[in-house]
C-alpha positions in Angstrom: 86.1 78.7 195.1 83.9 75.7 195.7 81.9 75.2 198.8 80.5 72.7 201.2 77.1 72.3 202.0 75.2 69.8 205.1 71.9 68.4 203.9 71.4 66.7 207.3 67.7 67.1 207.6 67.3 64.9 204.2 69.7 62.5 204.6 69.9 59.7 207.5 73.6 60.9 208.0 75.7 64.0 207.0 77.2 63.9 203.4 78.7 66.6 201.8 77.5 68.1 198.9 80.9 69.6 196.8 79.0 73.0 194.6 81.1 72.6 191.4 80.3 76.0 189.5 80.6 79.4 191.1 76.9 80.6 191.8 77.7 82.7 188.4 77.6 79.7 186.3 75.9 77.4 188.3 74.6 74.7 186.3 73.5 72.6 189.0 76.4 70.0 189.0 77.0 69.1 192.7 79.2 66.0 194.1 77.7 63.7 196.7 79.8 61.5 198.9 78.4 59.2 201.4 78.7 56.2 204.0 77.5 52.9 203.4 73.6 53.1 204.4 73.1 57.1 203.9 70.0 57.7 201.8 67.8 60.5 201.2 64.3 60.8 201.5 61.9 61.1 198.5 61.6 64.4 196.8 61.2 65.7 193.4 63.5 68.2 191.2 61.6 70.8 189.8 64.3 70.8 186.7 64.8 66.6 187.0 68.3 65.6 187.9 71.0 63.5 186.2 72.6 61.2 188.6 76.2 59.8 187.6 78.1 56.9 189.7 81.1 57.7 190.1 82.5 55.4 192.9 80.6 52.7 195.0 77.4 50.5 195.0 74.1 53.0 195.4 70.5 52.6 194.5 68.3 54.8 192.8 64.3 54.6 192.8 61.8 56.0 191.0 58.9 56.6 192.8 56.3 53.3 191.5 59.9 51.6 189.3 62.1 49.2 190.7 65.2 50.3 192.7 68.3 50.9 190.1 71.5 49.4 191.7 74.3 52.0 190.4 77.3 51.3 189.9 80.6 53.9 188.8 79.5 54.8 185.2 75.7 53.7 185.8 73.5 57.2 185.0 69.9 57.6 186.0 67.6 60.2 184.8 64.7 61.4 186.7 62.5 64.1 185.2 61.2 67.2 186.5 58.7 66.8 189.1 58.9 63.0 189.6 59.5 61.8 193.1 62.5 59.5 193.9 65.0 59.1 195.8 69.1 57.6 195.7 72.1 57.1 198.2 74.4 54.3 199.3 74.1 50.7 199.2 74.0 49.2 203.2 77.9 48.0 202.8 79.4 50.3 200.3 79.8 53.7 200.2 78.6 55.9 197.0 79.3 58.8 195.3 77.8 60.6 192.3 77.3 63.7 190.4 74.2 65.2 190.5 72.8 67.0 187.6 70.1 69.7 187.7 69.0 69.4 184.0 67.3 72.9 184.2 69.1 74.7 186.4 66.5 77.8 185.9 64.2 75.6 187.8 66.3 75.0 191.3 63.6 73.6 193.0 63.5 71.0 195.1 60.4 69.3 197.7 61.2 67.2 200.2 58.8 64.0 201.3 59.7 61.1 204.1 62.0 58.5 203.6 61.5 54.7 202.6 61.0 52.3 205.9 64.3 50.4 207.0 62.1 47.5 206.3 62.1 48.6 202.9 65.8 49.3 202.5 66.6 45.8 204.3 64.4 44.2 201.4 66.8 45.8 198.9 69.7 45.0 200.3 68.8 41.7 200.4 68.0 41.4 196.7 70.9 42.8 195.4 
């Protein structure tokens, strides 16, 4: 059975997180929906991650990179322990499958988030 999971304290609104895999077989695949404007702060995957767009406009950034503008079929790869951070574009909603890509490292660290001032810069370049 799947299960829901809040991640309220990282992100600047509630999103659900969709566990895909029973804990059994968990390969770290999780689905993200969320609002226009819902990001998540920096923080780095132990394992990396695998992001796939599946519907919307989102950005993804790599801590010291430019911002990635994502679109449905756009993948990102960040590798283990580099910080970055994703979520929705200010006027679109986004969702995307997240991919631990070593799911026997789970871990996750969790930094602040980018200024508004920052995200109102990316918006406006897009």
């Amino acid at each position: 059975m799947n299960s829901f999971k809040r991640l309220a304290s990282s992100l600047t609104a509630s999103a659900m997180l969709l566990t895909m895999a029973p804990a059994a077989f968990a390969a770290g695949a999780d689905t993200s929906d969320s609002d226009p404007g819902v990001i998540n702060n920096w923080h780095t995957h132990e394992g990396g991650q695998i992001l796939i767009a599946t519907d919307g406009i989102g950005y993804h950034q790599i801590e010291g990179q430019q911002v990635q503008v994502m679109h449905p079929g756009d993948v990102a790869f960040c590798p283990p322990g580099v910080k970055h951070w994703h979520g929705g574009s200010k006027d679109s909603s986004f969702a995307h499958i997240a991919v631990n890509t070593n799911p026997d490292k789970p871990g996750v660290e969790w930094f602040d988030r980018i200024t508004s001032e920052e995200y109102d810069q990316i918006a406006e370049q897009e």
